[in-house]
C-alpha positions, 0 to 999 in steps of 0.5 A, spaced: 489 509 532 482 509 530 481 509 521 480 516 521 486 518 524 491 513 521 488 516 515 490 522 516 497 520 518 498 517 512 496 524 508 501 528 513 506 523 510 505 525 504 501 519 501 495 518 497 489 515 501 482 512 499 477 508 503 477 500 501 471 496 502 473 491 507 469 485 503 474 485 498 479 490 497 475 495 493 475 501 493 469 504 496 469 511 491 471 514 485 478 514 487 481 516 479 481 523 481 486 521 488 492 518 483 492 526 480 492 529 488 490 527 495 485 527 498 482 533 503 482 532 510 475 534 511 475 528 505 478 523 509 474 525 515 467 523 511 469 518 508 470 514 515 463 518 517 460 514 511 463 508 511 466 507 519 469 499 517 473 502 511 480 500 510 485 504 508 488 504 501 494 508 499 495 510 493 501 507 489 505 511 485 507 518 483 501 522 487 505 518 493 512 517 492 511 511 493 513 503 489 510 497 493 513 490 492 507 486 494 511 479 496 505 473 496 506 467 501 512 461 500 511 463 493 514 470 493 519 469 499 523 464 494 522 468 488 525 473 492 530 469 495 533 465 488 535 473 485 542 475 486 541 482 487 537 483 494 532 489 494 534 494 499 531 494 507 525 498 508 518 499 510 515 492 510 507 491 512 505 484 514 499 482 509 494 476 510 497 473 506 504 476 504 508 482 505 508 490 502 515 492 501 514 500 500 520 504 496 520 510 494 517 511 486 520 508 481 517 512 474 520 506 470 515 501 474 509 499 472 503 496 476 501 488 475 502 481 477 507 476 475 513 480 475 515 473 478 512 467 481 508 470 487 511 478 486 506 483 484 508 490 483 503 496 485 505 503 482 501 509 478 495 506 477 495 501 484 493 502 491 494 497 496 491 496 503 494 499 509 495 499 517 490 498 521 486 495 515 483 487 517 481 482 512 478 476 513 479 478 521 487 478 519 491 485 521 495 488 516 501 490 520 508 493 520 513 489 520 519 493 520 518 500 521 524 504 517 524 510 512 522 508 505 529 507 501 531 507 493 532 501 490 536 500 484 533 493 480 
């Protein structure tokens, strides 16, 4: 599947989308105005015909439904590990550098780092990078394909 249409299928999904630039993580637009609606498909359609090596970002938070826990390396795995309450299973994305697990959105969130050792939290006001995105020559892949679950922590 080609960016475009991995993009619209998020957008069918009922998430927010944005083109990221595949050099650091940025995104490739003013993307203020995706976190209070989603983009168009004619959008989406120019904005890969502009920038055809752009990654996908999704949109955290209200406008997508969507909380990730962003699980950083060996650092985030035993963080995540040594808590007493497990979270939940849910869609999981291999990053290169870690995991994104994605729950549907928790208002009482917020977006930042450190919420533990090698734990971030992306939520309104965040976006992270998507399947079929490439850093550094590495995929961003599912890891486990499941609905998108609650979780209670």
């Amino acid at each position: 599947m080609d960016r475009t249409d991995a993009a619209l299928a998020y957008l069918k999904e009922g998430f927010s989308v944005i083109p990221v630039l595949p050099s650091d993580k940025r995104p490739a637009t003013e993307w203020k105005v995706y976190q209070e609606r989603p983009a168009t498909e004619d959008e989406v359609a120019e904005w890969w015909k502009r920038w055809p090596d752009a990654n996908l970002g999704i949109v955290t938070g209200r406008i997508s439904g969507l909380s990730v826990i962003d699980v950083d390396g060996k650092t985030g795995i035993v963080s995540i590990a040594e808590q007493p309450i497990k979270p939940p299973s849910t869609r999981v994305i291999k990053t290169p550098h870690g995991w994104h697990l994605y729950y549907k959105y928790r208002p009482d969130w917020h977006t930042g780092a450190g919420l533990l050792p090698g734990i971030d939290v992306r939520n309104d006001g965040g976006y992270v990078v998507a399947p079929p995105s490439q850093v550094d020559g590495t995929s961003y892949t599912v890891f486990r394909d499941k609905p998108i679950a609650e979780i209670t922590l």
